[in-house]
N, C-alpha and C positions, 0 to 999 in steps of 0.2 A: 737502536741498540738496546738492549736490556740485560740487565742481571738477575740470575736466581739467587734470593737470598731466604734463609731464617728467622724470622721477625715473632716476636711474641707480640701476639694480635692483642693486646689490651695498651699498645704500645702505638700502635694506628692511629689515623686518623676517617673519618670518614665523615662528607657534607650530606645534604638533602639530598636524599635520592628522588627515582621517577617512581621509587613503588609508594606508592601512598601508604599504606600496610604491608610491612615484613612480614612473611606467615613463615617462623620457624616451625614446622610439625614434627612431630615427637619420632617419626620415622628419619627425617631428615638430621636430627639432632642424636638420635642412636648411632645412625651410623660416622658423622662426626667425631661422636665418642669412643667409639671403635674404631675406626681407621684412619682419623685423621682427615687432615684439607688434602686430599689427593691431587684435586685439579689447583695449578696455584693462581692466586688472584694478580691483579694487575694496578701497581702504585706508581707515583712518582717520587722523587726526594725535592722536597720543598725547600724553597731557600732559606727557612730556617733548619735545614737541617731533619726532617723530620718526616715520615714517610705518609702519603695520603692516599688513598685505595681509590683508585677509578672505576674498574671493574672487580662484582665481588664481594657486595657490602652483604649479602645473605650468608655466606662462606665464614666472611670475617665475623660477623654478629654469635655467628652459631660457634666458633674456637671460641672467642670468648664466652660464650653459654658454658663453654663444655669445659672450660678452665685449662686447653691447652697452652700448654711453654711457647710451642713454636708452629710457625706454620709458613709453607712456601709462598714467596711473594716476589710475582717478575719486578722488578723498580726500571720501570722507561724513563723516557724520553718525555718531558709533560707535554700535555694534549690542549688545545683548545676546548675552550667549554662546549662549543657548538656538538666538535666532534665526539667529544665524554658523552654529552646526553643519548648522542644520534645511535655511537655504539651502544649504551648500557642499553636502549631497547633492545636494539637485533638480541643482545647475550640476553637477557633479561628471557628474550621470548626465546630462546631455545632452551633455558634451563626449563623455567617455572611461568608459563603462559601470565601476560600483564595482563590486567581489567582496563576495560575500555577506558576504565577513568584515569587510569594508571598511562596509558596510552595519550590519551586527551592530552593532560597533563604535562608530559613528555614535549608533546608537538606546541605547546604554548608557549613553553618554556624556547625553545628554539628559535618559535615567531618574534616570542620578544626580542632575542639577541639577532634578529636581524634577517634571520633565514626564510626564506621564502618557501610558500607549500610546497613545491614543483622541485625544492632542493631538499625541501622534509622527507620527501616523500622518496627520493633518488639517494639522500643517506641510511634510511631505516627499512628501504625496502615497502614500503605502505601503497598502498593506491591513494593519486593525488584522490580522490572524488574523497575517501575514508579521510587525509588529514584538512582537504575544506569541510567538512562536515564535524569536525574536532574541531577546527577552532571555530567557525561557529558557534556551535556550544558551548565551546568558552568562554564566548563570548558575550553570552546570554546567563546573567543570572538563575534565571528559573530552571532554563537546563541545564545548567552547569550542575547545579544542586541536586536532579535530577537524576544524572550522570556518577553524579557521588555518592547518591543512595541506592545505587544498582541497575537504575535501565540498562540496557544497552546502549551502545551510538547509535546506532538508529533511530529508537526508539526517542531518545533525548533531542535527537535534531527533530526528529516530528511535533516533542516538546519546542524546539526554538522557532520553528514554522509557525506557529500558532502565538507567537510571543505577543502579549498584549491582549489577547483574547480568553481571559479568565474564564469562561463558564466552559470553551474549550479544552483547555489544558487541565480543569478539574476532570472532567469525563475522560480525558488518557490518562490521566495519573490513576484514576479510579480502574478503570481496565485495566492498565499496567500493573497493579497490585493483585487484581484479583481475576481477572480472565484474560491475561497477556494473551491467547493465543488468537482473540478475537482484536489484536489491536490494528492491526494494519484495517482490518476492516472498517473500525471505527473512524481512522484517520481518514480513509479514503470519504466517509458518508461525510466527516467535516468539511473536507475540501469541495465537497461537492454541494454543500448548503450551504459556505460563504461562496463558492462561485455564482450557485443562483442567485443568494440574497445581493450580491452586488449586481447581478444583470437586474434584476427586480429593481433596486434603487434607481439605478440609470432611469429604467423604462418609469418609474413613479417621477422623477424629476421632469422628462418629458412630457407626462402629461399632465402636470401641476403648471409645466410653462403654459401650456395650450388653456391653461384656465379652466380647467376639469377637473371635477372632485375623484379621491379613487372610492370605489365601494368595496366592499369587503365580498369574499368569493360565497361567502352561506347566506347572505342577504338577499334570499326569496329566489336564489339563482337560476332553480327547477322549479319553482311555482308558474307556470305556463299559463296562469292567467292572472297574475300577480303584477302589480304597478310597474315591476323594472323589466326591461329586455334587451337585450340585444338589437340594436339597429339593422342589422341585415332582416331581421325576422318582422321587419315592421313596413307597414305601409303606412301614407298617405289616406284621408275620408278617400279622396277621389281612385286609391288602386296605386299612385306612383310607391316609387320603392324611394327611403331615406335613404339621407347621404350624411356624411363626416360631422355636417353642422349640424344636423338635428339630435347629435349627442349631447347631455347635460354631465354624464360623466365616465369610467373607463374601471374595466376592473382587468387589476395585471394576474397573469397565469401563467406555465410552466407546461408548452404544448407535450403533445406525447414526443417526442425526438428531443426535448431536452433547450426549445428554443423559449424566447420568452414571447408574449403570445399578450398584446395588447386587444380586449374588446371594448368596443363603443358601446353605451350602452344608454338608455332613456327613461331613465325612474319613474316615471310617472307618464307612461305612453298614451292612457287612457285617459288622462285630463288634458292630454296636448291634443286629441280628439286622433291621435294615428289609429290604425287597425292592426291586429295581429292575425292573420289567418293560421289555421292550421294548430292553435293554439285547442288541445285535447283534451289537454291534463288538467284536473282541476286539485287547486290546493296545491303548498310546500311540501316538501321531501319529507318523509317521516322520521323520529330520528333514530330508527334503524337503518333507514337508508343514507341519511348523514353519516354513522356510525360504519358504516359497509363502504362507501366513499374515502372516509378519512384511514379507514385501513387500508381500500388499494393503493392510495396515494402515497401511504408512509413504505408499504412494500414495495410499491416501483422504486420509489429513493431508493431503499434497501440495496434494492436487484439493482440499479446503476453503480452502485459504487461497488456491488460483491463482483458485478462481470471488471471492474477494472482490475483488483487485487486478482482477482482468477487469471486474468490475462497477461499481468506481471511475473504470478506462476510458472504458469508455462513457459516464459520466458526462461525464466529463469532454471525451470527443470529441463530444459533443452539444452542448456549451454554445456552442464557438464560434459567430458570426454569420453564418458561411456552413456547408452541407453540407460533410461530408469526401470530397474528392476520389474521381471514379468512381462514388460512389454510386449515381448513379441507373442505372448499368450493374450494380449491386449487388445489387440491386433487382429489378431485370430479370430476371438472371441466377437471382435466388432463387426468383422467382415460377416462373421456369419448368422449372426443376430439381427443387425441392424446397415444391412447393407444402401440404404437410399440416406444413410447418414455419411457412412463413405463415399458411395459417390460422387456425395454434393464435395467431400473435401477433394478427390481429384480431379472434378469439371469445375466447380462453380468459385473456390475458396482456396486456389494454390499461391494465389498473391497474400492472401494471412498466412498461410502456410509459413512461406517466404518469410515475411513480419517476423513468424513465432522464432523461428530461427536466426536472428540477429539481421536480418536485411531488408529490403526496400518490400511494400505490400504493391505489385505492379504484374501485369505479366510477363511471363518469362524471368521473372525473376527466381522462381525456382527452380527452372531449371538449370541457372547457370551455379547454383547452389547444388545442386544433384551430379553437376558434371563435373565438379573438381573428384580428381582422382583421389584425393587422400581424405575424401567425403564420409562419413559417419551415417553409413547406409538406412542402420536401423533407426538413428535419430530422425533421421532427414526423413522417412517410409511413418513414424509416431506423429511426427509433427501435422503430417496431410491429414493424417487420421483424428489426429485432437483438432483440430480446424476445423470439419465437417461438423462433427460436435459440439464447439463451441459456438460455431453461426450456429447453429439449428436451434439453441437459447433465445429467448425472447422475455420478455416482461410477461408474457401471457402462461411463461414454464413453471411459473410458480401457485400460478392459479391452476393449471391444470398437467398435476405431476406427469408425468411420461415413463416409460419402464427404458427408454434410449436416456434420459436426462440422466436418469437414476445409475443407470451404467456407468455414463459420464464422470459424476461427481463423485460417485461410492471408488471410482479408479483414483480420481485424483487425491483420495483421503489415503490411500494406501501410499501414496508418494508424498504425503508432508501437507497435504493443503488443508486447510482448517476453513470451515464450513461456515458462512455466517449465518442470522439466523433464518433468513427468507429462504435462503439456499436448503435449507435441512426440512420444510414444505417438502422439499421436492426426497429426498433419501429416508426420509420417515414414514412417507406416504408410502402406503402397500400399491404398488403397480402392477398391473397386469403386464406380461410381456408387451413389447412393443409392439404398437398398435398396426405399424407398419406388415406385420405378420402375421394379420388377418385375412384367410384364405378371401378370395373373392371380392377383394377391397381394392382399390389404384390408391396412387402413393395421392394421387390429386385430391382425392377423397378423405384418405387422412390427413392431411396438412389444410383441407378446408375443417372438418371434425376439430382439429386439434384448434386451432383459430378464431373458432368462430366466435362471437362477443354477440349481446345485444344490444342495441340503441342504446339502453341507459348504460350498461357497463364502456363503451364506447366512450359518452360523454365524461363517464368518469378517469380511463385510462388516457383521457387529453387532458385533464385539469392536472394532472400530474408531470 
């Protein structure tokens, strides 16, 4: 039950609200001026007697600014704090959109008094995933602070993932300030070089057990007649091939598939009297070609961590309830350009398809995505289409641009995707139409052309 009453708003009470910072703006405070509390705010009567505003405190703040007499005020029924907080969100975000911090905030406040995410989230209307990832961050100093000087949630929980890991958290704050738009990208290249370095630790503690020293990967690793080698590459005076024991020590590496890639290896083959056949090359790497090495390897990182965020993308530009803008000239454009890019997405890739689309990467999984009648034709026809494209990416797409890649990515910049920087190799390079469109060529011809690596580049695209 409630009353409309007349209350001179300097006569109010008001507690700690969820907004961190009240923004009176000078438009909001005109029209105050001028017309009055229109909508009226929402108090209770205290048992002293006294009335306390629940919903409303920007309403009330501003009559007071504006030095009015009176202003309408329903007076309820008092509320639970739980419920006071839960509503001033929802009102809160229908007047004057809250900051994520402001929101945080909110959901902490709730947590404390008892409330559970799953009930934060079913009073304020939130997605649970948005309020565990608020109180997380609440939970965390560094993002919490983070969180209060402007990230976004997102951004701040990527802040609290990395908690503990200072030279990380310097390099997103560092982004965060100054090239936000590269930061997902950044996050992703972290997660992806503490998951190596923790497979690399594993496989070092294993071979420290076995009693083997590790060697460092630039240590004469291409000198192919240089004292250390590889055990498979070695023989026996008499011609036998070694085995496991005739290693002295082990250098850990980062196969090309992203596995970790333990070699045995014999520092000094030539004083243990083995033979190396086949051994050509005279001298170490020069250091241009150390130099030419240490950039593919930092580009492949690159390119593994840009294809995850690229593939979150899509994800996520698929969900909406309409097609992304242009598309079907997208489409259009792909089909008749770059036709062995689509086909591979109708025969070879409708299980990623599938995937891109919120469902299982299997077959026949798209189609039973295609056959709901209240199916989202044009999304479900885009998604086949950026699948074919997307496989047809490779660590090698960057080394050698493509005028089909360039398609690809110059599309997805027009839908929101921001480029990292290996990625832009490929939309900066001047390309010649696709290769695939070369009169008198098979598609087999180009995709050997387009592939092709030599022995040393090889060696170098598995160290990585």
């Amino acid at each position: 039950m409630s009353v409309l009453e007349m209350i001179d708003p300097t006569t109010l009470t008001i507690d700690a609200n969820v907004r961190a910072d009240v923004q009176l703006d000078k438009a909001f405070l005109a029209s105050i001026k001028e017309h009055g509390v229109i909508q009226p705010v929402v108090a209770h009567r205290t048992d002293s007697g006294g009335v306390h505003v629940l919903y409303g405190q920007r309403r009330t703040l501003a009559a007071v600014e504006a030095k009015l007499d009176l202003m309408p005020v329903y007076v309820v029924e008092s509320l639970t704090e739980a419920d006071r907080l839960a509503k001033q969100v929802v009102e809160n975000d229908q007047r004057q959109g809250l900051t994520d911090n402001d929101r945080a905030e909110a959901f902490h406040q709730l947590s404390l008094l008892g409330v559970s995410a799953t009930q934060i989230a079913k009073k304020t209307g939130a997605k649970k995933a948005t309020v565990d990832a608020a109180l997380k961050v609440r939970a965390d100093d560094t993002a919490s602070a983070a969180l209060a000087q402007g990230m976004t949630l997102d951004m701040a929980a990527v802040i609290e993932e990395f908690s503990g890991d200072a030279e990380a958290i310097t390099k997103l704050e560092t982004i965060a300030a100054h090239n936000p738009q590269s930061f997902d990208h950044t996050a992703q290249r972290l997660r992806d070089d503490r998951t190596r370095a923790a497979l690399m630790a594993e496989a070092a503690a294993t071979v420290t057990a076995q009693g083997l020293k590790i060697v460092d990967e630039d240590l004469n690793y291409y000198d192919y007649k240089g004292p250390m080698a590889n055990i498979r590459d070695l023989q026996t005076a008499e011609g036998v091939p070694l085995t496991d024991d005739d290693a002295d020590a082990a250098h850990i590496g980062i196969s090309y598939n992203g596995e970790v890639r333990i070699t045995l290896v014999n520092t000094d083959w030539k004083a243990a009297g083995f033979t190396k056949p086949g051994a050509t090359r005279t001298g170490p790497m020069t250091e241009d070609e150390k130099a030419e090495r240490r950039r593919v390897i930092e580009n492949n990182k690159a390119w593994d961590a840009a294809e995850t965020v690229r593939v979150d993308f899509l994800k996520t530009l698929l969900k909406s309830k309409t097609a992304p803008k242009n598309s079907l000239r997208f489409i259009a454009q792909s089909m008749g350009n770059h036709s062995y890019t689509v086909a591979d997405g109708l025969s070879k890739h409708t299980g990623f398809a599938a995937e891109l689309l919120g469902g299982k990467d299997g077959y026949g999984e798209l189609a039973k995505i295609t056959a709901k009648p209240t199916g989202h034709h044009e999304t479900n026809t885009l998604a086949v289409i950026l699948a074919g494209f997307e496989k047809s990416l490779t660590r090698q797409s960057w080394r050698n641009p493509s005028g089909t890649a360039k398609h690809y990515l110059t599309q997805l910049i027009t839908w929101g995707y921001t480029l990292s920087d290996v990625e832009t190799t490929i939309t900066d390079h001047s390309t010649a139409p696709s290769p695939a469109q070369e009169p008198g060529e098979t598609f087999a011809q180009v995709q050997a052309e387009e592939e092709e690596l030599t022995a040393e580049e090889t060696d170098y695209a598995d160290e990585s």
